[in-house]
KEKENU-787453 format. One record per atom (N, C-alpha, C): x negated, y, z. Coordinates in steps of 0.02 Angstrom, whole numbers, plus 50000, padded with zeros to 5 digits. Each point is the difference from the previous one (the first is absolute). Last residue first. Layout:
<sites>
SITE      c1      c2      c3
SITE       X       Y       Z
...
</sites>
This chain:
<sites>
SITE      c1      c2      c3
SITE   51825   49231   49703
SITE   50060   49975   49945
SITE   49997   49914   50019
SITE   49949   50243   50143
SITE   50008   49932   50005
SITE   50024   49967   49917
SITE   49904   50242   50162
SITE   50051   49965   49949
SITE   49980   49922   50002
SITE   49863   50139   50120
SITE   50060   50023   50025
SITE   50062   49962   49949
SITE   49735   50003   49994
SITE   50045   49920   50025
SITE   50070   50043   50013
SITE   49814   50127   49907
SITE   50000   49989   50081
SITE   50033   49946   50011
SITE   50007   50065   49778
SITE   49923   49990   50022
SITE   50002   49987   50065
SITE   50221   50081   49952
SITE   49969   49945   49956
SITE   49923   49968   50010
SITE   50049   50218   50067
SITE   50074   49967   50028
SITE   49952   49919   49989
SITE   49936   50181   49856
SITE   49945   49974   50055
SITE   50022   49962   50065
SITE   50116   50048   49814
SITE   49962   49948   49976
SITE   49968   49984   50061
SITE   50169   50167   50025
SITE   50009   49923   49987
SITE   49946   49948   49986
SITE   49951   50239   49994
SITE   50026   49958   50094
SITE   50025   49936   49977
SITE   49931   50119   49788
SITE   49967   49987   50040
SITE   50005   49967   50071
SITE   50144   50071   49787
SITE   50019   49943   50067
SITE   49936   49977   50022
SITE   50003   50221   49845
SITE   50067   49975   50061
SITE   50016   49934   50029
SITE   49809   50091   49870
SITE   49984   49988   50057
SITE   50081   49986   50033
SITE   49966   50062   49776
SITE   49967   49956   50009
SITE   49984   49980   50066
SITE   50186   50145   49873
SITE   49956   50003   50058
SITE   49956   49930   50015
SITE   50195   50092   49818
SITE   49917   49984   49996
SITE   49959   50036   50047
SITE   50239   49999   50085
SITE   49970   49990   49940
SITE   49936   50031   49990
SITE   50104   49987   50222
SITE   49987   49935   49973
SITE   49986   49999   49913
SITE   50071   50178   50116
SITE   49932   49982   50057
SITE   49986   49954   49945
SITE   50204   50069   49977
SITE   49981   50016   49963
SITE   49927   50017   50000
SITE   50228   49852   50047
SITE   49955   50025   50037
SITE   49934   50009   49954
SITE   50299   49930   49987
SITE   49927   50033   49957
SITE   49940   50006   50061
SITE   50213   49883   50110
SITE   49992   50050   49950
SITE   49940   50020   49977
SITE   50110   49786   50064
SITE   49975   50005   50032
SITE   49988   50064   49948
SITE   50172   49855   49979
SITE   49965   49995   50051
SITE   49958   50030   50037
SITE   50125   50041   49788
SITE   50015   50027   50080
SITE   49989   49967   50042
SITE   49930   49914   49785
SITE   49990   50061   49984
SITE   50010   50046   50092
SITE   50094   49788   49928
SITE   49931   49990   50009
SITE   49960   50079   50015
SITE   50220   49980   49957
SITE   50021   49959   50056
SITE   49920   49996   50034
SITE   50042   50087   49765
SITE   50014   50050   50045
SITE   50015   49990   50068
SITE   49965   49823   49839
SITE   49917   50042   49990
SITE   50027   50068   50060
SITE   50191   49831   49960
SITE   49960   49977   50047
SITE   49916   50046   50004
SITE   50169   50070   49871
SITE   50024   49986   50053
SITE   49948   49995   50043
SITE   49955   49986   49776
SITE   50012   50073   50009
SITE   50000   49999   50086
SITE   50019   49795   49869
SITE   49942   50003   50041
SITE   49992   50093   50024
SITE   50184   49890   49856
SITE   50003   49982   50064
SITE   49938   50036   50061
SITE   49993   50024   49743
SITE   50047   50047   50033
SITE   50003   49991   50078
SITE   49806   49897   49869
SITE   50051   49988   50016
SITE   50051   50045   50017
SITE   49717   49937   49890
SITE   50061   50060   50059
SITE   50091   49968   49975
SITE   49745   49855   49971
SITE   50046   50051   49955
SITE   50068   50023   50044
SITE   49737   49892   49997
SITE   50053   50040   50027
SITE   50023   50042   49976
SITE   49832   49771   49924
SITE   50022   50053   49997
SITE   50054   50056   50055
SITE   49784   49819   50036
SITE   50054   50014   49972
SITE   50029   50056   50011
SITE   49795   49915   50076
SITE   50004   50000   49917
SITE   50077   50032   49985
SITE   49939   49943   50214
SITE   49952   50067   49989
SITE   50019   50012   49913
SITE   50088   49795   50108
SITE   50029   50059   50009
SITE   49952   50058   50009
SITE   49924   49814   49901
SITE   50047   49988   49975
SITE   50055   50056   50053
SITE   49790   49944   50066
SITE   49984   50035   49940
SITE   50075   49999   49961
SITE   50015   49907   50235
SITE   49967   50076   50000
SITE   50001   50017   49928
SITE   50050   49777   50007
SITE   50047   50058   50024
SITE   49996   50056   50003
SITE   49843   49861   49970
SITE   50029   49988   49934
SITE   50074   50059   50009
SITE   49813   49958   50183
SITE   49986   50046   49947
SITE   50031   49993   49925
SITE   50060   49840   50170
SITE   50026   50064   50030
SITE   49964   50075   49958
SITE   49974   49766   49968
SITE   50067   50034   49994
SITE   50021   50057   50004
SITE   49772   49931   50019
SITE   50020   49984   49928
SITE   50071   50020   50007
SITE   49945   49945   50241
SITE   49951   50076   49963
SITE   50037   50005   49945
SITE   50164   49859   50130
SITE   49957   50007   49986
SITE   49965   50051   49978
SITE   50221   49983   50139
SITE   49981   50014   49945
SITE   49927   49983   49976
SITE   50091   49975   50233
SITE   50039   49980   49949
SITE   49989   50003   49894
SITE   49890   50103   50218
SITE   50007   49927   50000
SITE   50030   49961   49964
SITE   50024   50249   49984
SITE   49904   49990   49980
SITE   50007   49911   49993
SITE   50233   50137   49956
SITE   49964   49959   50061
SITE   49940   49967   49970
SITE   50105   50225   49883
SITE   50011   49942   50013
SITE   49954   49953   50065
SITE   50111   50269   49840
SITE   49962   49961   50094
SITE   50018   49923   49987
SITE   50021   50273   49857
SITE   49992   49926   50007
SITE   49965   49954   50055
SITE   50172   50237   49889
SITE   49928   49974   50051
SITE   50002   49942   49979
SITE   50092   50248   49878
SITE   49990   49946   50020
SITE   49954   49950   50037
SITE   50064   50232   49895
SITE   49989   49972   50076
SITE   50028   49935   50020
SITE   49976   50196   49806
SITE   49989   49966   49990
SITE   49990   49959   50095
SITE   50079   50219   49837
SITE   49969   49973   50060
SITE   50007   49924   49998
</sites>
């Protein structure tokens, strides 16, 4: 498993930077850790299996349409 994130400041970072970052953590490698056992089973019991949600092409229909209405914000 693999769960890693990435977040930087839009204002802070330029476009060119910020797609140097992006392609440079899409590119790279992941390599498992004993440590990360811990923390993937910390990730894992958040929130349990839901089984609606595989290859359901419509499972975040309400969200989108959430989304289309102004209900979200970025």
């Amino acid at each position: 498993m693999n769960a890693n994130v990435i977040s930087f400041g839009g204002a802070v970072v330029g476009e060119h930077l910020a797609e140097e970052i992006v392609r440079a953590f899409v590119d790279a490698k992941y390599l498992a850790q004993p440590a990360d056992a811990e923390l993937i089973a910390k990730i894992d019991a958040l929130e349990p299996d839901n089984p609606e949600q595989h290859d359901n092409p419509h499972f975040f229909d309400r969200e989108n349409d959430l989304w289309a209405q102004g209900y979200y914000h970025d």
